[in-house]
Z-matrix of the N, CA and C atoms (Angstrom, degrees):
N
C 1 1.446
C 2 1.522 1 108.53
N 3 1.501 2 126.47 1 132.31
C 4 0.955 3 127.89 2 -164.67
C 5 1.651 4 108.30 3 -97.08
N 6 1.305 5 98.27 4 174.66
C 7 2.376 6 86.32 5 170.68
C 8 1.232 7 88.90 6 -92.21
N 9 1.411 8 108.50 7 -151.70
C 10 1.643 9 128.05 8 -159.95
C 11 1.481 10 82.44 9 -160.27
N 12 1.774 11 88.30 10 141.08
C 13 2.004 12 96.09 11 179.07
C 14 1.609 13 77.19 12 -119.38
N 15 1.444 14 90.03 13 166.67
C 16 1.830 15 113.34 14 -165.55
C 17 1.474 16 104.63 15 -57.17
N 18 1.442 17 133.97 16 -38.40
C 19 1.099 18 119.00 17 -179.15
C 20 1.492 19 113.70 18 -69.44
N 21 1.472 20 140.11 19 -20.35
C 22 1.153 21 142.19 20 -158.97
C 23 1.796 22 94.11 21 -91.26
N 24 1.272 23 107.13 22 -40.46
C 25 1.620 24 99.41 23 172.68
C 26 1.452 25 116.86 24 -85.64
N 27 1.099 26 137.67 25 3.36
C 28 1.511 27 130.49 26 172.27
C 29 1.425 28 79.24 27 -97.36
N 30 1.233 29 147.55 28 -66.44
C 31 1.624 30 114.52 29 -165.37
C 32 1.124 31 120.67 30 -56.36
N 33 1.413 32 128.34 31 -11.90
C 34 1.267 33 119.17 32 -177.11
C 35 1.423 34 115.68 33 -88.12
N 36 1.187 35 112.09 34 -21.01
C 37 1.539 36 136.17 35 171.96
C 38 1.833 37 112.69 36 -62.03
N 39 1.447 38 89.99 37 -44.10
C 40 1.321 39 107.81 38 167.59
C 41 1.753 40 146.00 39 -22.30
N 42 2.035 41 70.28 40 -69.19
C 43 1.653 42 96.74 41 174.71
C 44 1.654 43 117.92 42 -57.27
N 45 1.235 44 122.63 43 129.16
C 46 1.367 45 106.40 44 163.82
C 47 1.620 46 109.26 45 -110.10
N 48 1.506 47 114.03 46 115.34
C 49 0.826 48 146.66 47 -170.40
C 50 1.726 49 123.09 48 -130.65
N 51 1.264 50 115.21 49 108.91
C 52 1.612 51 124.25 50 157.22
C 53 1.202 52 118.46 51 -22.42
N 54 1.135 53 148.23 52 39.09
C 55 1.780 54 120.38 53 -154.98
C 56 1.368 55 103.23 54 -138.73
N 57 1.709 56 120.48 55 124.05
C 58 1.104 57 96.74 56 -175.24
C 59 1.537 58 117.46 57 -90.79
N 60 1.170 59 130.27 58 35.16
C 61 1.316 60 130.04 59 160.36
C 62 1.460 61 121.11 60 -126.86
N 63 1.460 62 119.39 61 8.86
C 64 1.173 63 126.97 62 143.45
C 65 1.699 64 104.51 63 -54.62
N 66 1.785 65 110.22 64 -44.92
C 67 1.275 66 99.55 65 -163.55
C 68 1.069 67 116.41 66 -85.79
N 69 1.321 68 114.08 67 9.38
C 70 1.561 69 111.95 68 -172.96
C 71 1.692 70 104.66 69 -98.92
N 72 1.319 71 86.07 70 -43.24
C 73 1.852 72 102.11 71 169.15
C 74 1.551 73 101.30 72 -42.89
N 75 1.286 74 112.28 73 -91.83
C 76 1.677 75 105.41 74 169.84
C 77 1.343 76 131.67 75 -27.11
N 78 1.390 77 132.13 76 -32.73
C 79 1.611 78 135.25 77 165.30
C 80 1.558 79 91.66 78 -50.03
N 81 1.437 80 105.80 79 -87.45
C 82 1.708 81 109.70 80 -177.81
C 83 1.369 82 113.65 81 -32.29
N 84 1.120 83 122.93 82 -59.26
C 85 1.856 84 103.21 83 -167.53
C 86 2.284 85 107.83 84 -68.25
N 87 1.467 86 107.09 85 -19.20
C 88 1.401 87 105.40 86 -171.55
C 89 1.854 88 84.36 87 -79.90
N 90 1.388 89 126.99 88 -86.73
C 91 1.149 90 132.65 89 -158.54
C 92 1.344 91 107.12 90 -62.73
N 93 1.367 92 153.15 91 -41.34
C 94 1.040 93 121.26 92 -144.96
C 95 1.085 94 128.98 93 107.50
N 96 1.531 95 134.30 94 -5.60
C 97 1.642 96 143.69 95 -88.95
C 98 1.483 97 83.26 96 -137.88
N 99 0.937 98 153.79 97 49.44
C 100 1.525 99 131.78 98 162.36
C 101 1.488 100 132.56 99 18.61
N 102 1.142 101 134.43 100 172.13
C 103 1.773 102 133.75 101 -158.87
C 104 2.047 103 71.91 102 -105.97
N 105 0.929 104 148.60 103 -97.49
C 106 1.272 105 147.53 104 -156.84
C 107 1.468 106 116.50 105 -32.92
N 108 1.507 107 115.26 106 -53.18
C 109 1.352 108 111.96 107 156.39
C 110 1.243 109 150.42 108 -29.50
N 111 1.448 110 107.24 109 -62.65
C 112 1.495 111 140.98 110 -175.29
C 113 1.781 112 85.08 111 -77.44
N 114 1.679 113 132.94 112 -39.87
C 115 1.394 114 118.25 113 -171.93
C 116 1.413 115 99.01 114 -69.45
N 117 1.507 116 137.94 115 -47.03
C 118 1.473 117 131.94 116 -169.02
C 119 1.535 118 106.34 117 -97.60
N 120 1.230 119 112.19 118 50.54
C 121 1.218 120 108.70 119 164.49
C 122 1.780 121 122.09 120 -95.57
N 123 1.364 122 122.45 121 139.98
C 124 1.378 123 99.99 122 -169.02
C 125 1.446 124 94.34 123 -149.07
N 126 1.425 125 115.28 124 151.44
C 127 1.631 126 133.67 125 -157.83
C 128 1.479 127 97.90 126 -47.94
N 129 1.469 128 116.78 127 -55.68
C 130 1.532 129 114.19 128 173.96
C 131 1.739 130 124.05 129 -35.72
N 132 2.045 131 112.41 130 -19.82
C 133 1.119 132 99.89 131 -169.00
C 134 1.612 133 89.67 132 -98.81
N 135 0.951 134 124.30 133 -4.57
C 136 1.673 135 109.01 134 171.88
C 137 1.184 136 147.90 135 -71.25
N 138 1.191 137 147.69 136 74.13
C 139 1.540 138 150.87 137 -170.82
C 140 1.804 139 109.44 138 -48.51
N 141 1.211 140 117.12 139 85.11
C 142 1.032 141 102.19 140 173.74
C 143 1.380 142 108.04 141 -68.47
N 144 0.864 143 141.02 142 -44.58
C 145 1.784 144 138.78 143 -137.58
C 146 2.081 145 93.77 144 -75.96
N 147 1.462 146 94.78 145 -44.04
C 148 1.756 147 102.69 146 -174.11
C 149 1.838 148 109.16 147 -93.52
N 150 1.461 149 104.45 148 7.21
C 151 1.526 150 94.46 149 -165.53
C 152 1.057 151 109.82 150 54.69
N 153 1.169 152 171.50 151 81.12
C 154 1.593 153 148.03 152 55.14
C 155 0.888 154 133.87 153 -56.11
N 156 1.592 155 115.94 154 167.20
C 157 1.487 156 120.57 155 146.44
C 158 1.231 157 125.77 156 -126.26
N 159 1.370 158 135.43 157 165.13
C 160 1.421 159 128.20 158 -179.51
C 161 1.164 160 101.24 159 -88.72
């Protein structure tokens, strides 16, 4: 698996695209979020009002 240099992630940011594993891809590279995490994540863990999640 390779890294990503800054231009390869602003295009990917770019795309607007439906996909829900574009969006999951994007959770992970913004948060930090692990493949297990981001899988048991559920509406209850989201704070919209404060932006978080547990």
């Amino acid at each position: 698996m390779g890294t990503f240099r800054c231009c390869s992630f602003s295009s990917i940011t770019n795309i607007e695209v439906k996909n829900t594993i574009l969006h999951a891809f994007l959770l992970a590279i913004t948060t930090g979020m692990r493949q297990g995490e981001i899988l048991a994540l559920r509406w209850k863990d989201i704070n919209f009002e404060s932006k978080t999640s547990r």
